[in-house]
N, C-alpha and C positions, 0 to 999 in steps of 0.2 A: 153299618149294613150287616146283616144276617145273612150267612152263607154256609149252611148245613153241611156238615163234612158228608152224610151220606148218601150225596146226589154226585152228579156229573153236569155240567153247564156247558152251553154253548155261548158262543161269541155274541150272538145274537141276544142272549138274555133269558133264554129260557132253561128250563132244570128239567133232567130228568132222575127219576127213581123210580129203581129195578124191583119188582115185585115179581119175582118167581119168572116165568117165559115173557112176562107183562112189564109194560111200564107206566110210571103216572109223569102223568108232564103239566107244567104250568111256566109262569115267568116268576122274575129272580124280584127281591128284592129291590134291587136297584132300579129296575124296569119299571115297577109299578111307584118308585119314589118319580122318577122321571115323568113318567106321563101322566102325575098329579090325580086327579077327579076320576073313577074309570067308572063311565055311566053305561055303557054298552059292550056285548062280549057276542061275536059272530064264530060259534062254535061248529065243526065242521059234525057230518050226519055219521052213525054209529052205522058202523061198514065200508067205510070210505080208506082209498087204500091210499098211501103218503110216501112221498121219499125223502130220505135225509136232505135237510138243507131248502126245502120246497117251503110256500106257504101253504097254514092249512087251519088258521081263527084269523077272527081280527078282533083287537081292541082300540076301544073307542075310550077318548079322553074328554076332558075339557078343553085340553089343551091340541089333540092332534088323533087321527086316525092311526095303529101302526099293525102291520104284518106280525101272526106269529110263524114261526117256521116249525117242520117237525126237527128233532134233534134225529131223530132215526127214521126208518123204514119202517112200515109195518103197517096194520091195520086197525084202523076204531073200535075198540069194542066198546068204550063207554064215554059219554059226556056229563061233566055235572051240573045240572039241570036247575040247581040251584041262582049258578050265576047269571040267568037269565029274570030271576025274580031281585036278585040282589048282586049285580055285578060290582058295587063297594066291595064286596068278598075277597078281592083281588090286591083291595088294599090295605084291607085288615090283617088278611093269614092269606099269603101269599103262597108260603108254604106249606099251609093246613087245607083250610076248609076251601082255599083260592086256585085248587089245581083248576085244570081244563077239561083235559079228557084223559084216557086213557087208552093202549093201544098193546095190540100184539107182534113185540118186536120182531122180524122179519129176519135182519141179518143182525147177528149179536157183533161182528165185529167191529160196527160202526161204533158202539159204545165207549169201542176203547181209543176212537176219536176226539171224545168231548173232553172238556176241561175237568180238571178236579179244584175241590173246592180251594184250594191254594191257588191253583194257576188261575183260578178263576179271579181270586182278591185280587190277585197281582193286575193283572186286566184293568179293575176298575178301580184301584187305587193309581194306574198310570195316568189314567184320565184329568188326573188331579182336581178330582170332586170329592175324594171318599176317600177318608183314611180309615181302613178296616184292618 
């Protein structure tokens, strides 16, 4: 499993990275191994305002519908627009071209909530699916 030291990850599976006041958020690796096929990506509207831990996309499998959550507070300022022509995206480059949206973080404290890329392997190598 691929797990970028330069992001932060939530319990939930999703990553974020810090781009200046901004952050880009998508799901982890792991997530999109789990929910196999991802044919559909229900991305929330640019202005929409979010709080840590809330949902706010949904992706759709072959296998099962599931909640993304935001990892922080803040506001939309961008979706990518692509994954609605090619939501495969998600499971190619997960961590590239597969982000979600992006969002202007709110309260920077909640960042230092989420997981680091270590505490994060440890997570899903307990699951005893993934030796990473």
């Amino acid at each position: 499993m691929n797990v970028p030291e330069d992001r932060k990850y939530t319990t939930s599976h999703e990553w974020l990275l810090l781009e200046g006041a901004n952050a880009r958020v998508g799901i982890t690796d792991h997530a999109q191994a789990e929910l196999t096929d991802i044919v559909f990506v229900e991305l929330p509207k640019v202005g929409a305002q979010t709080q840590a831990g809330k949902p706010i996309a949904v992706v759709e499998s072959v296998k099962a519908a599931s909640d993304i959550y935001a990892p922080v507070s803040g506001t939309i300022t961008e979706v990518n627009e692509a994954l609605g022509i090619d939501p495969g995206l998600l499971n190619r480059d997960p961590f590239g071209e597969g982000w979600l949206f992006r969002l202007a973080v709110e309260a920077g404290e909640e960042i230092e909530t989420l997981k680091t890329a270590a505490e994060y392997r440890a997570q899903i190598s307990a699951s005893g699916k993934y030796d990473v």
